[in-house]
Structure formats: structure tokens, C-alpha cells
N, C-alpha and C positions, 0 to 999 in steps of 0.2 A: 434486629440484625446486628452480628457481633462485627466493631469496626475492625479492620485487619490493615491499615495504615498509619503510620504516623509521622510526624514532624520528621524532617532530616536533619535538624537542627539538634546538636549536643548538648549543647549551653546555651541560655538563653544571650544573647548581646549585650554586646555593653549598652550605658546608658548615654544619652545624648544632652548637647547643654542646656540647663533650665529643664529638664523632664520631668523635676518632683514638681516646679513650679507650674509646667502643665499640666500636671494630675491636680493642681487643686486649682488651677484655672477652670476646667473641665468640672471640676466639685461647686465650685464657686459660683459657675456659670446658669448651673442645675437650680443655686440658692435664689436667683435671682426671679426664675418663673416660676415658685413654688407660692411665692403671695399673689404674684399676679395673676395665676388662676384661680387661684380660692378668691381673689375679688371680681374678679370675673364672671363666677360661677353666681357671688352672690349677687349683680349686679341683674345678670340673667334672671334672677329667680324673681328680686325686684320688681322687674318690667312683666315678669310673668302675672304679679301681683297685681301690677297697675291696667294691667288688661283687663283680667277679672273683675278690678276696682267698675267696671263701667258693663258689668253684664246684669240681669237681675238680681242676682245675688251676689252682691258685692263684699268682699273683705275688704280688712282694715290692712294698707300696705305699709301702713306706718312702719310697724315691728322690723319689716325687713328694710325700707329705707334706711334706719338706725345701723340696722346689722351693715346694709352694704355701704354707707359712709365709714362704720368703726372700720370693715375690710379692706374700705380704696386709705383709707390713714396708714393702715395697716403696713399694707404694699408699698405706699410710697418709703414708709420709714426706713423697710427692708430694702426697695430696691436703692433707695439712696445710700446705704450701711454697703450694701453687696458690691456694688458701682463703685463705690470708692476704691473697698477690696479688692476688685478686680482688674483697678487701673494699677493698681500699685504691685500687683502680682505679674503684669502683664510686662510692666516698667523693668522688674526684677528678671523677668526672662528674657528680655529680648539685654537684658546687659549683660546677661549668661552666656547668652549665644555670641554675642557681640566678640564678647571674650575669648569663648570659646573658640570661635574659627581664628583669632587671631593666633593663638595659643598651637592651633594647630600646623601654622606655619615652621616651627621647631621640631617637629619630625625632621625633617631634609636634614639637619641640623644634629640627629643623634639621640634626642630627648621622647619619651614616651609618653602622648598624653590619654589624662581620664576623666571623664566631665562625671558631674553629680551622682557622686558614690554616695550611697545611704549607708547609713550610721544607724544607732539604737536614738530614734527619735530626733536626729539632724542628719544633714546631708554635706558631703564638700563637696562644694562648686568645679575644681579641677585639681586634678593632682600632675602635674611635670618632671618625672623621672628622667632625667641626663647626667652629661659629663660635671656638670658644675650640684648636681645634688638630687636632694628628694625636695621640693616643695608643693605645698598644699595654697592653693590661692582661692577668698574667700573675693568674691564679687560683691560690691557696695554698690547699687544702681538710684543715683537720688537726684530727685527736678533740678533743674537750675532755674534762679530768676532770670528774667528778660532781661534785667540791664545791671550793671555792676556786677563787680569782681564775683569768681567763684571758685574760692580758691580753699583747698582740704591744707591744713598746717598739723603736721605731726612734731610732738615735741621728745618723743624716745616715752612717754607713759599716757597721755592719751590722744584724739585726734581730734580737731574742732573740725568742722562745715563752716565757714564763711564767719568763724565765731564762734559757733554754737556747738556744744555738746552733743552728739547721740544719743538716742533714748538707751540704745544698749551698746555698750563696748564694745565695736570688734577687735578691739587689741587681748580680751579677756576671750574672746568666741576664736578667733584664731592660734590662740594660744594651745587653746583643748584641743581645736581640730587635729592642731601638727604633733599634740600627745598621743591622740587617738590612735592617727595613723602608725606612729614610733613604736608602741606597743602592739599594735596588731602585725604589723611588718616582723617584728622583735618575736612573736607568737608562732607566726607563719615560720619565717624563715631562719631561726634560729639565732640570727645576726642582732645584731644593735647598729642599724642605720640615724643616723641625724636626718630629721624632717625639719625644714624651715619653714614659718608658715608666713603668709604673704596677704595684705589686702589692698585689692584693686581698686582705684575709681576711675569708670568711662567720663572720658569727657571732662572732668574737672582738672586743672592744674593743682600739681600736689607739691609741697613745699616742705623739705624733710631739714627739719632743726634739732633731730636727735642725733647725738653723740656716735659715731661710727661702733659696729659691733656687736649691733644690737640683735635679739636675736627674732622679730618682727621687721618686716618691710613694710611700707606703704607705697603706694606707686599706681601711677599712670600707665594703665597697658601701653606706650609707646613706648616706657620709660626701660618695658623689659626686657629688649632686645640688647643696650648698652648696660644695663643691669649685671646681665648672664655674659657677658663677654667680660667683663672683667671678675667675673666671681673664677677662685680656684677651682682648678680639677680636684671633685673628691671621688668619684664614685669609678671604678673601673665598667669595661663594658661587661664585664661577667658579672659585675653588681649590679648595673642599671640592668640587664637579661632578668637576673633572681628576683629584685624588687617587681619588678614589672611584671612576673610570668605571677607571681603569690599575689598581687594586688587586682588582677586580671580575674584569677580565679576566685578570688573571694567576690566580686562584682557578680561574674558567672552563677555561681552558687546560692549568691544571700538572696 
């Protein structure tokens, strides 16, 4: 039967916040009952054996005992590895989203926002097109301990956690995102827009001991509303329209 209907939809939608991280929540999810059926299975087969073990002609069940303890080892190692995975994927999204609808209160406001644009092998988190600029903000979603301080200190070159270094710089991963963006904006629309790039922490107080100027933020999403009111007017509304109609469609598109 040849179909003679199709979608009414042009473009496919923009993307929503934390969406790549629900794509491999949903991947993640899949990893986690992949051992636990194959131990399952061997477990079954096991008892199948130990049935058999007690009719006249009895096998030996040992073999597959062997088999389904190497299996349930197996499983646990996997779903312990995946579980972890998973929590920490799940942590990362819902600080996305968190963000995200914060973020989306700036519409009223004149700013255009865009959650999880994919990139060639990354994603940024949201991008902010208004009167005060173009920024790219990269979302940091990380535990806090139960008791004592928790507090992100930014020094103008890298960021600590309560101390502690991050495994990977987001001052170097923010950096590329808001080149990314500059260059592809720059591509699209002809223009040379300035992208600032930005990164967030939910929930943590952030303590900014860099030198004014800089061209990285760090900041507490409450922090951005007093943020963006005192940032200059750069962008007219016929730029933030341009930026946002090219950045729209390349979303559309990719």
C-alpha cells in the first residue's frame, strides 16, 4: 500500500533541556538489563540442569553452576558500572532542565532562548540571544555534601569545587563552545557576532575572584538575572532576529 500522508511538520523542533542526556539515559538504561538477562537466562538453564540432576539419567550441573555464578558476577559488575552512570546522567539532566526553564523566564524580557544544540560530537546546553549579547551557557550539575560549605571559587583561570580541581576544565570546554558558536553564526550570517560563553552551578554558591573583564562567567543561575541587567546593550533587535532566525535553523536542519 503506497502511503499518501505525511507529517505537517517542516522542520523538525527544537531540542529541549538535557535531551542529548536523555538519549543516552534511554541508551544507558537498555546497558543495564543486557547482563541481567544473560544471567538470568543462565540461571534458568542452571535449574533446568538441577532438575534433570535427580531424573534417571542425570547430568553433571556443575559446568553451568560455574557458568551462572561467572554470569550473576558478571551482572552485578555491569549493573553496578551502569547505576552509577545512570545517576550521574540523570543528575546532569535534570540541572539542564532546572536551568533551563529558569532561563526561559527571559523571553518576557526580549532574549531568545535554545537548550541542547548538538555540535560535531558535543552539545551546548543553552544558548541566550538578547539585548545584552549572545551567550552560550554550559551547565555543571555536581552532589553537594551533607554538611559544610559548598562553595565553587573561580579565580579568572581555573575553577575549584569546595577545593578541588575538576577532572576536565570547563573554562577550556566553554571556551570552544562560544568559538563554535562565533564561527558558525560568523558562517551562517555573514556577520562577526561576539559569543560569551558562561558556566552555571545549580545550587552551589559561587564566589568570583577573577579580575573584571574576563571573557568566561561563572555563576549561580540566580546570579543571572542581576548579571544581564547590568551587562551593556550590544546586540540591536534586527541582530538578536538574524542571530536567532540562523541559529533556529541550523537546530531545524542538523
Amino acid at each position: 500500500m503506497v502511503r499518501n500522508h505525511r507529517s505537517p511538520l517542516k522542520d523538525k523542533p527544537l531540542r529541549t533541556p538535557g535531551q542529548s542526556l536523555d538519549e543516552q539515559i534511554h541508551e544507558t538504561t537498555e546497558d543495564l538489563f543486557v547482563p541481567l538477562g544473560f544471567a538470568a537466562v543462565m540461571l534458568l538453564l542452571t535449574g533446568f540442569e538441577w532438575y534433570r540432576y535427580f531424573r534417571p539419567v542425570a547430568p553433571s550441573p556443575v559446568l553451568y553452576s560455574v557458568g551462572a555464578i561467572g554470569a550473576l558476577l558478571f551482572a552485578s559488575y555491569r549493573f553496578f558500572k551502569t547505576w552509577i552512570r545512570l545517576r550521574a546522567l540523570k543528575l546532569g539532566r535534570d540541572g539542564e532542565r532546572a536551568v533551563g526553564q529558569f532561563l526561559d523566564r527571559f523571553r518576557e524580557k526580549g532574549y531568545h532562548v535554545f537548550h541542547d544544540i548538538a555540535g560535531d560530537g558535543f552539545n551546548l546546553d543553552h544558548v541566550l540571544i538578547g539585548p545584552s549579547g549572545i551567550f552560550t551557557i554550559e551547565t555543571k550539575t555536581h552532589t553537594k555534601p551533607f554538611r559544610g560549605k559548598s562553595t565553587i571559587v573561580f579565580d579568572g583561570d581555573r575553577i575549584l569545587l569546595n577545593g578541588y580541581a575538576p577532572d576536565r576544565d570547563p573554562v577550556v570546554q566553554a571556551k570552544a563552545q562560544a568559538s563554535w558558536l562565533r564561527e558558525l553564526l560568523s558562517e551562517s550570517t555573514g556577520r562577526k557576532f561576539d559569543v560569551w560563553p558562561m558556566i552555571v552551578y545549580p545550587g552551589w554558591f559561587v564566589e568570583n575572584k577573577a579580575p573584571g573583564g574576563l571573557s568566561v562567567r561563572v555563576l549561580n543561575p540566580k546570579m543571572l538575572p542581576g548579571f544581564l541587567e547590568h551587562e551593556p546593550s550590544r546586540l540591536s533587535t534586527e541582530e538578536i532576529h538574524l542571530a536567532s532566525f540562523h541559529l533556529s535553523r541550523f537546530i531545524r536542519t542538523s
